[in-house]
C-alpha positions in Angstrom: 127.7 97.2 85.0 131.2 98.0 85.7 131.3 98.9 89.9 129.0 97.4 92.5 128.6 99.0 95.7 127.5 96.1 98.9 126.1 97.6 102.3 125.8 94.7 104.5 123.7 95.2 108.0 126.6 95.1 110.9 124.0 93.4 113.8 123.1 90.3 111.5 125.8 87.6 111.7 125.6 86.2 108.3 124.8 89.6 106.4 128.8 90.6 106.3 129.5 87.1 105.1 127.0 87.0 102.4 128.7 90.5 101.5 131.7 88.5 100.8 130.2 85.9 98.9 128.6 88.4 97.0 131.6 90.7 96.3 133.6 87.0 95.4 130.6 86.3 92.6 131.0 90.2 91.5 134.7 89.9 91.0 134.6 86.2 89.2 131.9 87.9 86.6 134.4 91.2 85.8 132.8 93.9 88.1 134.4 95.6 90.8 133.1 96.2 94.2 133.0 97.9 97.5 131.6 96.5 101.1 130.7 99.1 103.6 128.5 98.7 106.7 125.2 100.2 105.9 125.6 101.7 109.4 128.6 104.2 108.1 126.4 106.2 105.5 129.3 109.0 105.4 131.8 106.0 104.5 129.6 104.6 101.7 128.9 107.8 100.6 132.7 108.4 99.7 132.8 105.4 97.6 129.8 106.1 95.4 132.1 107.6 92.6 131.6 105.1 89.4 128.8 103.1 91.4 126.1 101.9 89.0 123.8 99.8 91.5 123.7 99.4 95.2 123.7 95.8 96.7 122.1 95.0 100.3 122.6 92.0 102.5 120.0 92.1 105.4 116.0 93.0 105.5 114.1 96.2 105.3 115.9 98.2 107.7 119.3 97.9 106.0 117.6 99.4 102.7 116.2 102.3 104.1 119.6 103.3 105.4 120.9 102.7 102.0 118.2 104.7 100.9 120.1 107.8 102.6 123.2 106.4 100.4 121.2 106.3 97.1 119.0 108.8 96.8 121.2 111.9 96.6 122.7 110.6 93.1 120.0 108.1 91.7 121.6 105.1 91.9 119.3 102.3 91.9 119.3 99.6 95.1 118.5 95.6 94.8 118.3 93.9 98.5 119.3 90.2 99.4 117.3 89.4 102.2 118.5 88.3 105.1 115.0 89.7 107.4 112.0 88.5 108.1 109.5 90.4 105.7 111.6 91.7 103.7 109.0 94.2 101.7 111.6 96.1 99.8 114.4 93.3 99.3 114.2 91.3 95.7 116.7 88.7 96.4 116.8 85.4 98.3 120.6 84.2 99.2 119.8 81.2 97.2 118.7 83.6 94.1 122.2 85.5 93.8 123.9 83.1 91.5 121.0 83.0 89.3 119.5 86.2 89.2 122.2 88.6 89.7 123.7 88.7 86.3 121.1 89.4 84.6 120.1 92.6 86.9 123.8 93.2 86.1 123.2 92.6 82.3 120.8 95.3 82.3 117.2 93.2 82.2 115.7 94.1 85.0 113.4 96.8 85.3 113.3 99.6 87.7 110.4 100.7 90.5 110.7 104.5 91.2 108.9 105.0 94.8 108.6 108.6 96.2 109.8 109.9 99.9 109.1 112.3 101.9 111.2 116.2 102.7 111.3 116.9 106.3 111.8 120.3 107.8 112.2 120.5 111.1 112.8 123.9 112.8 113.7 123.9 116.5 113.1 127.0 118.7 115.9 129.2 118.3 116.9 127.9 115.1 116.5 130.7 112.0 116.9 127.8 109.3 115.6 124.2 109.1 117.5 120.9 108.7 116.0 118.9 105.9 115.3 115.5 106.0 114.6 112.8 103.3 112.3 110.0 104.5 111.3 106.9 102.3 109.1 105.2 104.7 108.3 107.6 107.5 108.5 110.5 110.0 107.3 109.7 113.7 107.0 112.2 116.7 106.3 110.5 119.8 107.3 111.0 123.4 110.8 109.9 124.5 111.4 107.9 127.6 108.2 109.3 129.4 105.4 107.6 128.5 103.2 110.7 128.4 101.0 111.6 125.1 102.0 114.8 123.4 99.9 117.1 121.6 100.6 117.7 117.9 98.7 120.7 116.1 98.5 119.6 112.6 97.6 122.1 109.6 97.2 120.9 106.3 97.9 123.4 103.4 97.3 126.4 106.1 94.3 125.0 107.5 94.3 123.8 110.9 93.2 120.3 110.9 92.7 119.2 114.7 95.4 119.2 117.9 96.4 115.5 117.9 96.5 114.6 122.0 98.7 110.9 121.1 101.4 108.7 121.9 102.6 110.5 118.8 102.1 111.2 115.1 103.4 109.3 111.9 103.4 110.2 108.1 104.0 107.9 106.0 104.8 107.1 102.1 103.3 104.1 100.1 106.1 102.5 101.2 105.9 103.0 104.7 102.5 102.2 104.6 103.3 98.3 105.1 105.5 99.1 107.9 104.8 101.3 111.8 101.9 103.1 110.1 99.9 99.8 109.3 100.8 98.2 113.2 98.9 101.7 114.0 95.8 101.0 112.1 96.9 103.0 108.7 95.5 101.5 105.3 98.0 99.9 102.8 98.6 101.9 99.7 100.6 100.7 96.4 104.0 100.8 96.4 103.9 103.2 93.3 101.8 105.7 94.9 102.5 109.2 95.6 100.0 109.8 98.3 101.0 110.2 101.7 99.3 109.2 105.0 98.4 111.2 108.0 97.6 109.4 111.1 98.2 109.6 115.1 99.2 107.2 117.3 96.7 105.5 120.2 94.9 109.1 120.5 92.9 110.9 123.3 89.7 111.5 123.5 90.3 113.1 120.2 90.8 112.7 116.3 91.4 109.1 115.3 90.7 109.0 111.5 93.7 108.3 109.1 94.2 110.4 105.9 95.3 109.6 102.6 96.7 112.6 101.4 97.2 113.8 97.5 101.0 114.3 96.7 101.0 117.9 96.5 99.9 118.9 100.0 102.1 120.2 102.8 101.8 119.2 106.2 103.0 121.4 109.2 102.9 119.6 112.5 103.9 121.9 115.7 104.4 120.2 119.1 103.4 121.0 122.6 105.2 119.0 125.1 106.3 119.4 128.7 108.5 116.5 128.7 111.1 114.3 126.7 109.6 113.6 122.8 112.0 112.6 119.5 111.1 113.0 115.8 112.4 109.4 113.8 112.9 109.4 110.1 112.8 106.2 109.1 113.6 104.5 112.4 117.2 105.8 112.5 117.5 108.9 112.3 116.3 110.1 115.4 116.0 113.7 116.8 115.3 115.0 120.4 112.3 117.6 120.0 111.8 120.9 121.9 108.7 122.3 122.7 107.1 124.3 120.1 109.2 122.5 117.4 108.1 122.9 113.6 108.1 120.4 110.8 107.3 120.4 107.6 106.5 117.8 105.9 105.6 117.7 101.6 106.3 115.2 98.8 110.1 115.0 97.8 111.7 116.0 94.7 113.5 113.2 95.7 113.0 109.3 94.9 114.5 106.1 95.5 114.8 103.2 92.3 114.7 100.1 92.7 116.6 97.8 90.5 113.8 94.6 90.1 113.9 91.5 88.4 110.8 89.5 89.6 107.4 90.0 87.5 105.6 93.2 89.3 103.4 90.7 92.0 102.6 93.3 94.9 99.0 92.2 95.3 99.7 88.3 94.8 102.6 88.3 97.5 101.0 91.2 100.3 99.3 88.5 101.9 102.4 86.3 102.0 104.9 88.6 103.3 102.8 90.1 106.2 102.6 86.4 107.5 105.9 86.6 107.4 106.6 83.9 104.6 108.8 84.3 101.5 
């Protein structure tokens, strides 16, 4: 590899430093870099051109903003973790030095995992914004702590009106994240199935649902007050009443560059405790 980009979480003191180090180690080995805040996805977008791999210092949350970085032109992403669980991350600070060059020599291996397009269309609106989510899509209620009701219809067949705290889909890899703290199941990282599932329901439907990869999903709110639709925990989007989104498997993925043996089942238990 010839040019490294580095996105380095802004709110974790050592994560810009590490960035440094990292972009030092780059330099001494013949490959150029970049160091952007993984906060300023416009900025890190403008210095993709001749970028062959993506570099993050933080946890999970500073990946799935990469992700926004990545995805549009395929370039793969290998985290350094800083976090706590760090699901997505490959790297240990005290694994750089060792491991990096050979993910830079070409001998790692890569780890496609699918996301999620979002429509949302807003009363009013005659076009949707669209949306790319590699964990998740929430709706909830804003600053009111009121439940919402959620109509959800599945491939043009009304499933049930969801009366909840709120709603969440969910990818295989979101599956270890909000949507498991809500009672979801855990599905491989490589799977293309999505999840279905509401949050602390009503009276109502509580079941989750694994669905197949080719369904669509159209979720239509009811609200009287304040509710938001999250993708991915940051990008976050005040909903109107009677608010349609869409929601269906994306053309788009993210790749992750690897170089640890494939261990998902050996290490789940590990890194929900927390440990490393």
């Amino acid at each position: 590899m010839k040019k490294v980009g580095i996105l380095y979480h802004p709110f974790i003191e050592a994560a810009s430093g590490v960035a440094r180090e990292v972009a030092d180690f780059l330099h001494a080995h013949g490959v150029a870099s970049w160091v952007s805040s993984a906060w300023e996805v416009e900025k890190a977008s403008s210095l993709l051109n001749g970028t062959e791999m993506l570099l993050t210092t933080g946890g999970d949350g500073t990946i799935l903003r990469a992700a926004q970085v990545a995805y549009p032109s395929g370039i793969p992403v290998a985290g350094i973790n800083l976090g706590k669980l760090g699901f997505m991350t490959e790297l240990s600070t005290g694994e750089v030095k060792e491991k990096l060059p050979a993910l830079l020599d070409g001998r790692g291996w890569i780890d496609e995992r699918a996301m999620l397009e979002v429509g949302l269309l807003q009363p009013g609106q005659t076009s949707p914004g669209i949306y790319h989510a590699l964990n998740d899509l929430v709706i909830a209620h804003g600053t009111i702590a009121r439940m919402i009701n959620v109509a959800a219809t599945i491939d043009g067949e009304l499933l049930t009106t969801y009366r909840a705290d709120g709603v969440i889909v969910a990818t295989a890899t979101g599956s270890t994240a909000y949507s498991l703290a809500s009672g979801g199941p855990i599905l491989h990282p490589q799977a293309k199935e999505f999840l279905l599932l509401p949050i602390l329901p009503h009276l109502g439907s509580s079941y989750k649902l694994v669905l197949p990869s080719t369904t669509e999903v159209e979720l239509r709110l009811c609200t009287t007050h304040e509710a938001a639709m999250s993708i991915d925990g940051h990008i976050n989007i005040p909903l109107a009443n009677n608010a349609m989104i869409k929601v269906k498997r994306s053309p788009e993925i993210i790749r992750f560059l690897r170089i640890h043996p494939r261990s998902f089942y050996s290490t789940l238990e590990q890194r929900l405790k927390g440990k490393q």
